[in-house]
C-alpha positions as CSV (number, residue, x, y, z in Angstrom):
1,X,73.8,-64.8,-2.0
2,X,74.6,-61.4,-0.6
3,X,73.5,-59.9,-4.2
4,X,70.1,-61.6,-4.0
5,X,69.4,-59.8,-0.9
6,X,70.5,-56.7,-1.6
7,X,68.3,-56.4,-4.7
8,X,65.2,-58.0,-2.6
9,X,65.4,-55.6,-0.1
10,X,65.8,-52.9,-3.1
11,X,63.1,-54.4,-4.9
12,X,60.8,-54.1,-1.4
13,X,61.8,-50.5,-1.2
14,X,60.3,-49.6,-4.6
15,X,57.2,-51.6,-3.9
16,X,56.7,-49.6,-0.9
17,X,57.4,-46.3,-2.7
18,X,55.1,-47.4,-5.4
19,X,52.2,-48.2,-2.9
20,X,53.1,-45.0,-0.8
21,X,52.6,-43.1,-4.0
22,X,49.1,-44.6,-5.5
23,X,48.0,-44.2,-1.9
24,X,48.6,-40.2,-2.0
25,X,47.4,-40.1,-5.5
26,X,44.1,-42.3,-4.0
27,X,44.0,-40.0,-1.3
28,X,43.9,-36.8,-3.1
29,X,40.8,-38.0,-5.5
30,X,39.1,-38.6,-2.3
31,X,39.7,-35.5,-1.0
32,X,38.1,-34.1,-4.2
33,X,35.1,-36.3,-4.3
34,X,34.4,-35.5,-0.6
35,X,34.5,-31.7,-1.7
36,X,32.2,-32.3,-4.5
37,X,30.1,-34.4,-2.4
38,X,29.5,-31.3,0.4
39,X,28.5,-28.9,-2.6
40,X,26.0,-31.4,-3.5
41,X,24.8,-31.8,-0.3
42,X,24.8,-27.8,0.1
43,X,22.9,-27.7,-3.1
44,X,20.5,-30.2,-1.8
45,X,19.3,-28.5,1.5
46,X,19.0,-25.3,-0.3
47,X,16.2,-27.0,-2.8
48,X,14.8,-28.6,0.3
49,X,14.7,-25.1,2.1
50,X,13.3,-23.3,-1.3
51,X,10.7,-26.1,-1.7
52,X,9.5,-26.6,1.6
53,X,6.3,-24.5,1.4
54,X,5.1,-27.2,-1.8
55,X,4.2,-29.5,0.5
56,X,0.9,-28.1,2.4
57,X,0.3,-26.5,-0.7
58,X,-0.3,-29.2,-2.3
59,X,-2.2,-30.9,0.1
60,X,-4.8,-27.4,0.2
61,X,-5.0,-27.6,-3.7
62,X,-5.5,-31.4,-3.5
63,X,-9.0,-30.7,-1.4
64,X,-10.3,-28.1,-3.5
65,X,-9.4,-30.4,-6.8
66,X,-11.2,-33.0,-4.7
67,X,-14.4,-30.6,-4.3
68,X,-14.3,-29.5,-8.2
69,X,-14.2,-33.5,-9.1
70,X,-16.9,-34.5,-6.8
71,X,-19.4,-31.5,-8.4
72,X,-18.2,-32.1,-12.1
73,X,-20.2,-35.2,-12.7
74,X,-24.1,-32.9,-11.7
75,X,-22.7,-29.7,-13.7
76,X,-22.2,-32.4,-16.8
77,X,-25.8,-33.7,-16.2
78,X,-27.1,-30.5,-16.3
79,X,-25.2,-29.0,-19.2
80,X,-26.3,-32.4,-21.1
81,X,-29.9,-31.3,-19.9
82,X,-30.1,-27.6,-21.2
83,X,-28.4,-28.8,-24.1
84,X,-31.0,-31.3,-24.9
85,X,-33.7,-28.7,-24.1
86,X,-32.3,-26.5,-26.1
87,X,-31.6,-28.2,-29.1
């Protein structure tokens, strides 16, 4: 009886050891995917930083392309016309 509890309180000790030991090793990838998660965040705010002026600028160029679209349709009629009168 004595022998049984001996090697159940031996066999809870290496449980615990083993547990204790993934947990360090689960501990240590998190670590490592916490640092590579701040790079990519770093990386992230510095193509937000470097692409912040696209915004209006796109907006601006929208308009004129806007403008360019709206006049395209009476420069086509009248190419179509001097075309025809020349031809």
């Amino acid at each position: 009886m004595r022998l049984l509890v001996v090697l159940t309180v031996i066999e809870i000790a290496l449980l615990l050891v083993v547990l204790a030991t993934y947990l360090a090793l689960i501990s240590l990838r998190l670590l490592s995917i916490s640092d590579t998660a701040g790079k990519v965040a770093f990386g992230v705010r510095a193509i937000d930083s470097q692409t912040a002026q696209i915004g209006p600028a796109v907006v601006a160029l929208n308009g004129e392309l806007e403008a360019i679209a709206g006049a395209l349709p009476g420069i086509a009629e009248k190419a179509e016309h001097l075309a025809a009168s020349a031809g």
